[in-house]
Every structure is written in structure tokens, then in C-alpha cells.
C-alpha positions, 0 to 999 in steps of 0.5 A, spaced: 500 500 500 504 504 501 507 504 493 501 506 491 500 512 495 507 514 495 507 513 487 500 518 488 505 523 492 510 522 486 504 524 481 501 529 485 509 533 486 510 531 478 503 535 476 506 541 480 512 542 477 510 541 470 504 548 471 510 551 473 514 549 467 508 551 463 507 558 468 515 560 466 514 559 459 509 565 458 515 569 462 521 566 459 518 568 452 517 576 455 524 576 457 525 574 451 523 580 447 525 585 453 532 583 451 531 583 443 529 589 444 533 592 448 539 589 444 536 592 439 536 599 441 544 598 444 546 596 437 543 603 434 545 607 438 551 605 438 551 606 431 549 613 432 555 614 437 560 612 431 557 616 426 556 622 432 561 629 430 557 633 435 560 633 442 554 635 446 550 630 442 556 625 444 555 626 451 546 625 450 548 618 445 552 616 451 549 616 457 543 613 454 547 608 451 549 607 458 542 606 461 540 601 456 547 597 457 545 597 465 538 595 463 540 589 459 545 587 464 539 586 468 535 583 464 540 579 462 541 576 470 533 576 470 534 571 464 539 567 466 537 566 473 529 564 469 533 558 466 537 555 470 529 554 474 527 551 469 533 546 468 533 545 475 525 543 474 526 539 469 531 535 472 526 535 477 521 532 472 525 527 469 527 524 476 520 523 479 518 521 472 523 515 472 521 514 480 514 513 478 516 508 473 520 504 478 514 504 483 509 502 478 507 495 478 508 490 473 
């Protein structure tokens, strides 16, 4: 009796972490295109301080050119940290899968 009712457990815990998973998809999808488009502004502004004569527009390019860097690096962090959740869960997954498989009678 036991193995059914752990093996229960393990099904419960398993319909857990897959609605995570499912939950952080939509996230990881917007990070996604946070970070799309912020590396696209970095690259035209760093384009417009290649081609910028002026010294006073130079220093406006730069300091905006700063704060999106600062964005990115964040945003990036944010990525990075969402990813290694969902590697983790996944692991997770996987292991209970092969425990109920193990647990389930033959």
C-alpha cells in the first residue's frame, strides 16, 4: 500500500512542477523580447555614437547608451537566473518521472 500512495505523492509533486514549467514559459518568452529589444536599441545607438561629430550630442548618445547597457545587464541576470529554474525543474521532472516508473507495478 504504501507504493501506491507514495507513487500518488510522486504524481501529485510531478503535476506541480510541470504548471510551473508551463507558468515560466509565458515569462521566459517576455524576457525574451525585453532583451531583443533592448539589444536592439544598444546596437543603434551605438551606431549613432560612431557616426556622432557633435560633442554635446556625444555626451546625450552616451549616457543613454549607458542606461540601456545597465538595463540589459539586468535583464540579462533576470534571464539567466529564469533558466537555470527551469533546468533545475526539469531535472526535477525527469527524476520523479523515472521514480514513478520504478514504483509502478508490473
Amino acid at each position: 500500500m504504501s507504493f501506491a500512495t507514495s507513487r500518488e505523492r510522486l504524481k501529485a509533486e510531478k503535476k506541480k512542477i510541470e504548471e510551473e514549467l508551463m507558468r515560466l514559459k509565458p515569462e521566459k518568452t517576455g524576457i525574451q523580447e525585453k532583451l531583443s529589444s533592448i539589444l536592439n536599441e544598444e546596437e543603434r545607438l551605438i551606431k549613432e555614437l560612431r557616426e556622432c561629430r557633435d560633442a554635446y550630442k556625444y555626451n546625450k548618445i552616451d549616457v543613454r547608451l549607458n542606461m540601456i547597457s545597465r538595463s540589459r545587464r539586468e535583464i540579462n541576470s533576470e534571464n539567466e537566473g529564469l533558466e537555470r529554474r527551469v533546468r533545475g525543474l526539469t531535472e526535477d521532472l525527469e527524476k520523479i518521472t523515472r521514480k514513478i516508473q520504478y514504483l509502478k507495478p508490473k
